[in-house]
C-alpha positions as CSV (number, residue, x, y, z in Angstrom):
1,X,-19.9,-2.6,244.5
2,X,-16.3,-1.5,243.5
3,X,-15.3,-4.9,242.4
4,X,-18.0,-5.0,240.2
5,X,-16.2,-1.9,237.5
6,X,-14.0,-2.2,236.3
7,X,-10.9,-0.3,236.9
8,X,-10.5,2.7,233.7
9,X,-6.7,3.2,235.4
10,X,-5.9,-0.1,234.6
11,X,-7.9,-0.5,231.3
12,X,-5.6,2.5,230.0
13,X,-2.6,1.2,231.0
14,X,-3.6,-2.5,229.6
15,X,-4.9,-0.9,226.4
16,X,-1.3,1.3,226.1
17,X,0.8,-1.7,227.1
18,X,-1.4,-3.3,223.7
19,X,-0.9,-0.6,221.2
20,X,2.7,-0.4,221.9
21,X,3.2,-3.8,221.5
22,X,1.5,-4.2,218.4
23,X,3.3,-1.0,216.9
24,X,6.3,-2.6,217.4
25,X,5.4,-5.7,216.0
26,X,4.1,-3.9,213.1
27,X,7.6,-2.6,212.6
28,X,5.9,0.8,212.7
29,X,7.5,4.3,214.4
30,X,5.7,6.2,216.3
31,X,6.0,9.6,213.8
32,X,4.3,7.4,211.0
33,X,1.8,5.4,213.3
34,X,0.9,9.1,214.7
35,X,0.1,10.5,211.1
36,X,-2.0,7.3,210.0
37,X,-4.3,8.7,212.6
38,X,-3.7,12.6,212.7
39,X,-2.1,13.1,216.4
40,X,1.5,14.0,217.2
41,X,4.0,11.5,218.1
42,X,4.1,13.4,221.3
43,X,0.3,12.7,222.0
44,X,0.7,9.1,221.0
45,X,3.6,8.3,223.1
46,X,1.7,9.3,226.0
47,X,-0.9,7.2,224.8
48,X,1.0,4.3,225.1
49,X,2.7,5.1,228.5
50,X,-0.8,5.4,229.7
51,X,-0.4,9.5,230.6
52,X,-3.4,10.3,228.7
53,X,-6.6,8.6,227.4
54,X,-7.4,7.9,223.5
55,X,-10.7,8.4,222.1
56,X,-12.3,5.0,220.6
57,X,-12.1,6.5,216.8
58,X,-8.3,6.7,217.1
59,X,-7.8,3.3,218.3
60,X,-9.9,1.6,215.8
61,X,-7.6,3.3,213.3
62,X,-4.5,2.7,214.9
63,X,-5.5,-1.2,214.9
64,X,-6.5,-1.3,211.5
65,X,-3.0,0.3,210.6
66,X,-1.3,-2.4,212.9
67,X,-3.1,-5.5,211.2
68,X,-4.3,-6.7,214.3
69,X,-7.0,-9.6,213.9
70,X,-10.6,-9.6,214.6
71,X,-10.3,-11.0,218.3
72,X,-7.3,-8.8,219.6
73,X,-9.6,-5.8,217.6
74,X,-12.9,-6.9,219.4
75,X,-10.7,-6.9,222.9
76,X,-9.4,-4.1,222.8
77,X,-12.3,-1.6,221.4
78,X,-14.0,-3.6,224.5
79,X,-10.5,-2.3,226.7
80,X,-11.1,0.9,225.2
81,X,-14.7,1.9,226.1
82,X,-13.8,0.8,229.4
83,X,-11.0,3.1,229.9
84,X,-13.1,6.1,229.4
85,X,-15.7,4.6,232.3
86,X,-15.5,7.0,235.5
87,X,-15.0,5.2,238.9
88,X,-16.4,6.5,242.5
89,X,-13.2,7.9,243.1
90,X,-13.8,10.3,239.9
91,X,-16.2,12.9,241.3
92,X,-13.0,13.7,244.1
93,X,-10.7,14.5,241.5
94,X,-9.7,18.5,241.6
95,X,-10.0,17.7,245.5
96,X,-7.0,15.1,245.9
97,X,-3.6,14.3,244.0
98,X,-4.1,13.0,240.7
99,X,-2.2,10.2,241.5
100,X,-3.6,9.6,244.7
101,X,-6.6,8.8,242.3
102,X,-4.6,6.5,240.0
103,X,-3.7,4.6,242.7
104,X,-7.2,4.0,244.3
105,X,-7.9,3.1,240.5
106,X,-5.3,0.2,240.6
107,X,-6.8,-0.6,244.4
108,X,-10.4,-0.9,243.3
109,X,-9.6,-4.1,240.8
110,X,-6.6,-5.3,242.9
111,X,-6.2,-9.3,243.2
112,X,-3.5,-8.6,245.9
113,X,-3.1,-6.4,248.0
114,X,0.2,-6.4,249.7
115,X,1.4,-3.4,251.9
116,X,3.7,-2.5,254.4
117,X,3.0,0.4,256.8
118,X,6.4,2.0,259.1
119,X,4.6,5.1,261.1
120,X,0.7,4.7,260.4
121,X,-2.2,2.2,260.0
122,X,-3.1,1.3,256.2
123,X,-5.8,3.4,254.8
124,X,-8.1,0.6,254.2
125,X,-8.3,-0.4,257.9
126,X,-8.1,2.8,259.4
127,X,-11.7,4.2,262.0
128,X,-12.5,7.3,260.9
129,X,-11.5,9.2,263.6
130,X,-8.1,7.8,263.5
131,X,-7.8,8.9,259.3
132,X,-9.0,12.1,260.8
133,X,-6.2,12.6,263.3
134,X,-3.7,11.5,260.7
135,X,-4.7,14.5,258.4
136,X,-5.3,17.1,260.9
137,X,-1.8,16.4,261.8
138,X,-0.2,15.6,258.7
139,X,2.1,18.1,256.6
140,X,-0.3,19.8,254.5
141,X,-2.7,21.7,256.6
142,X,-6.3,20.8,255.4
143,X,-9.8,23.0,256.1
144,X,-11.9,20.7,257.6
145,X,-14.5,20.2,254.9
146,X,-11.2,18.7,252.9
147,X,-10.8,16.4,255.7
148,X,-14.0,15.3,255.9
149,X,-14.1,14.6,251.7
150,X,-10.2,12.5,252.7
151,X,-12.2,10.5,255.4
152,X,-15.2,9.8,253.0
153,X,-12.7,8.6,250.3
154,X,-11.3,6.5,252.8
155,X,-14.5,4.9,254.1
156,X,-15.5,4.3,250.7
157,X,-12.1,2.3,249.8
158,X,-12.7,0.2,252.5
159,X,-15.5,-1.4,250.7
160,X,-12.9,-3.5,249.0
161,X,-13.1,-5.3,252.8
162,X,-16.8,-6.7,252.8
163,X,-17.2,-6.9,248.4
164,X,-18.7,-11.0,247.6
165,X,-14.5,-11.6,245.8
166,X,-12.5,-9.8,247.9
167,X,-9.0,-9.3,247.1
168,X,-6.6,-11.1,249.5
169,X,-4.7,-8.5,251.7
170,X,-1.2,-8.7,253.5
171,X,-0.3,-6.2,255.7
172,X,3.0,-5.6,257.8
173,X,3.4,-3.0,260.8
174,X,6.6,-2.2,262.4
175,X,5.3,-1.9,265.8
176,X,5.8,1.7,265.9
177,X,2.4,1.7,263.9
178,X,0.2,0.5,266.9
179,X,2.0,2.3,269.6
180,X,2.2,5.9,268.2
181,X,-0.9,8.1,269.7
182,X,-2.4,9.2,266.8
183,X,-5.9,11.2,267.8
184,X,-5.1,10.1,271.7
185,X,-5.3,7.0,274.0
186,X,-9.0,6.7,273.4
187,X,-8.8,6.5,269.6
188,X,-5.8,4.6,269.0
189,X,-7.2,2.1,271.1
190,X,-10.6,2.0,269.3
191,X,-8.4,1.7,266.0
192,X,-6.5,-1.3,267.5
193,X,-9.6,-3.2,268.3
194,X,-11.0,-2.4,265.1
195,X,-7.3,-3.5,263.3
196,X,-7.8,-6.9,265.0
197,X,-11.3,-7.6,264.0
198,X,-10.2,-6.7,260.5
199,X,-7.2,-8.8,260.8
200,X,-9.7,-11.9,262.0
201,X,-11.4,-11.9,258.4
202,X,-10.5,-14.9,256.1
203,X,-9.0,-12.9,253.2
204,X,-6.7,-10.6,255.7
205,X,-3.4,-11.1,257.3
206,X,-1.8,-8.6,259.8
207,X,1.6,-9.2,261.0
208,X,3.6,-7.1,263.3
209,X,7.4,-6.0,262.7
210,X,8.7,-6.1,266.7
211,X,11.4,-3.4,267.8
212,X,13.4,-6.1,268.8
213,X,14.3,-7.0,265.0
214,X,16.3,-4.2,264.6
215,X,16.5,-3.1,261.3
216,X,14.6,-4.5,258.1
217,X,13.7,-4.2,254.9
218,X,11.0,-1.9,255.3
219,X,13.2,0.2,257.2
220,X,13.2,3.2,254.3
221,X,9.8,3.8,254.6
222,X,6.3,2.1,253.7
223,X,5.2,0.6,250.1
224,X,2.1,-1.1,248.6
225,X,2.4,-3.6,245.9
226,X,-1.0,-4.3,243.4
227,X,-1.3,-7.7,241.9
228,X,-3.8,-8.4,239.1
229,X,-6.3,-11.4,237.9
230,X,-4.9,-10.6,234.2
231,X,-1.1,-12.2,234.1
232,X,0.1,-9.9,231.4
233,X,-0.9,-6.8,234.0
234,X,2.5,-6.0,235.9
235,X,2.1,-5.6,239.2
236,X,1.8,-2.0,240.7
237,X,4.3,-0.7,243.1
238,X,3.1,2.7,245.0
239,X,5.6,4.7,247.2
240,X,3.9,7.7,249.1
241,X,6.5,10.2,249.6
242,X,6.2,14.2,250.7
243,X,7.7,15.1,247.7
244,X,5.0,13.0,245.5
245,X,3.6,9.5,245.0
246,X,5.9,6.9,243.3
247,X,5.2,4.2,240.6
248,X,8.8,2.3,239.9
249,X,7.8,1.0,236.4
250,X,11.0,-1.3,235.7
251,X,10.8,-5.1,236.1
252,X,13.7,-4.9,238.1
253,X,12.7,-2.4,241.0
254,X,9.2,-3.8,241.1
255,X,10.9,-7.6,241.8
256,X,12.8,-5.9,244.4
257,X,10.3,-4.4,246.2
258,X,8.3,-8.2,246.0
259,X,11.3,-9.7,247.6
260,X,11.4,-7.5,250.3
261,X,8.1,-7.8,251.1
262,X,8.5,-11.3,251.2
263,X,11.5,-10.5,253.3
264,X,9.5,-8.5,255.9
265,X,6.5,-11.1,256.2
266,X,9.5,-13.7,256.8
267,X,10.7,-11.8,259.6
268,X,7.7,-10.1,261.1
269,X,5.6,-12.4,263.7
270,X,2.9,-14.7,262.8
271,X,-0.6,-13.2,262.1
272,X,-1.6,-15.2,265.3
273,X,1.3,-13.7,267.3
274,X,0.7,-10.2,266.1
275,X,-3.1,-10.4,267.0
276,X,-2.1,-11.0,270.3
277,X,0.5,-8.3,270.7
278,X,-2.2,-5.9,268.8
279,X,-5.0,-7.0,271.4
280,X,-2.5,-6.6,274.4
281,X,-2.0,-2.7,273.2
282,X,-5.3,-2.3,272.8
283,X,-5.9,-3.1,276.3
284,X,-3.3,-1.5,277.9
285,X,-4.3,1.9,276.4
286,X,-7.8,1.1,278.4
């Protein structure tokens, strides 16, 4: 099951967030730590911005240069080996965006899963034929064999739903989400009734942001924010975006978008409310 691996996107990111911090504390550059172990400084720095993987000879030099002790050196050669693992999601990449990959890397291992959605339904409680409308109509103009790997990779995310430790998941909708005919009358309302049964499951919150709120905080477009078991992981922020997919890495946009999420749940209606609302849609499109 996917909660079972462990995630190699954020192993590389824990084990470069590690190796940074014990260069610095070593009171070592980067150009000298980089020759101790025969890479560039270039290569290194990438290393421990977690752009590029290491090989498990290099880091067990690069720890014996920092000092570290025999625990943090144990951990981390453990960190290591499981940063070179290959996830589900690994035999799609060539076929979707690399960090469309990444990102279901930080999903699969995800303690929280906090998202809010303006125009579409999340990916992890979308039918298939609704994820399947959404692409056929989306901006890049897919063959269908490309759609049906994008509605595969979907499917398989939403494993995360029925795994024995699920994460917990919070979704807000403006209520644009559940009114727009994506796929038609017949599948929007299948995908309604489906959202609500989702949103009945103990570890799942739906809420719904009415028109009548006006404007919000969500109002620039949709986010996701990743939290992790490990406190010393930062949380993940994801922006999808036609020009690309977004990370914000800085302590300071990453609290922001938390606040506004917290904002938006604040303001939204009650999961009890917004089943309702969701149900009443559902029936008035049958």
């Amino acid at each position: 099951m996917l909660r079972c691996m462990a995630s190699p996107t954020l192993r590389r990111r824990r084990l470069a967030r590690e190796l940074l911090r014990l260069r610095d504390q070593a009171g070592m550059t980067i150009e000298v730590a980089a020759a101790t172990v025969g890479i560039s400084a270039s290569h290194l720095s990438r290393v421990e911005r977690a752009q590029v993987g290491v090989r498990l000879p290099v880091v067990k030099v690069l720890l014996s240069t920092y000092q570290a002790d025999a625990a943090t050196i144990a951990y981390l050669l453990e960190v290591a080996k499981e940063a070179t693992t290959r996830g589900w999601w690994h035999k799609y990449v060539g076929s979707i965006p690399e960090q469309y990959a990444t990102y279901i890397g930080f999903e699969a291992e995800a303690e929280q899963i906090w998202n809010f959605e303006a125009a579409a339904v999340p990916g992890l409680l979308q039918t298939a034929d609704y994820t399947r409308a959404l692409l056929q109509g989306g901006t890049t103009r897919l063959p269908e064999d490309q759609i049906a790997g994008r509605v595969e990779i979907r499917l398989q995310r939403q494993q995360l739903l029925s795994t024995p430790d699920p994460p917990k998941m919070w979704f807000v909708l403006d209520e644009s989400v559940i009114r727009r005919h994506v796929g038609g009358p017949k599948v929007l309302a299948r995908q309604l009734e489906h959202l609500a049964e989702v949103a009945a499951l103990p570890h799942v919150d739906v809420q719904i942001m009415p028109f009548a709120v006006g404007a919000h905080p969500g109002t620039p477009g949709s986010f996701v924010v990743l939290k992790f078991h490990e406190p010393t992981d930062q949380p993940v922020v994801y922006i999808e975006t036609m020009a690309g997919d977004l990370y914000p890495e800085s302590q300071k946009d990453i609290t922001g978008v938390i606040l506004a999420f917290d904002r938006l749940r604040a303001m939204a209606l009650g999961p009890d409310d917004s089943a309702k609302l969701i149900q009443r849609a559902a029936k008035e499109l049958s």
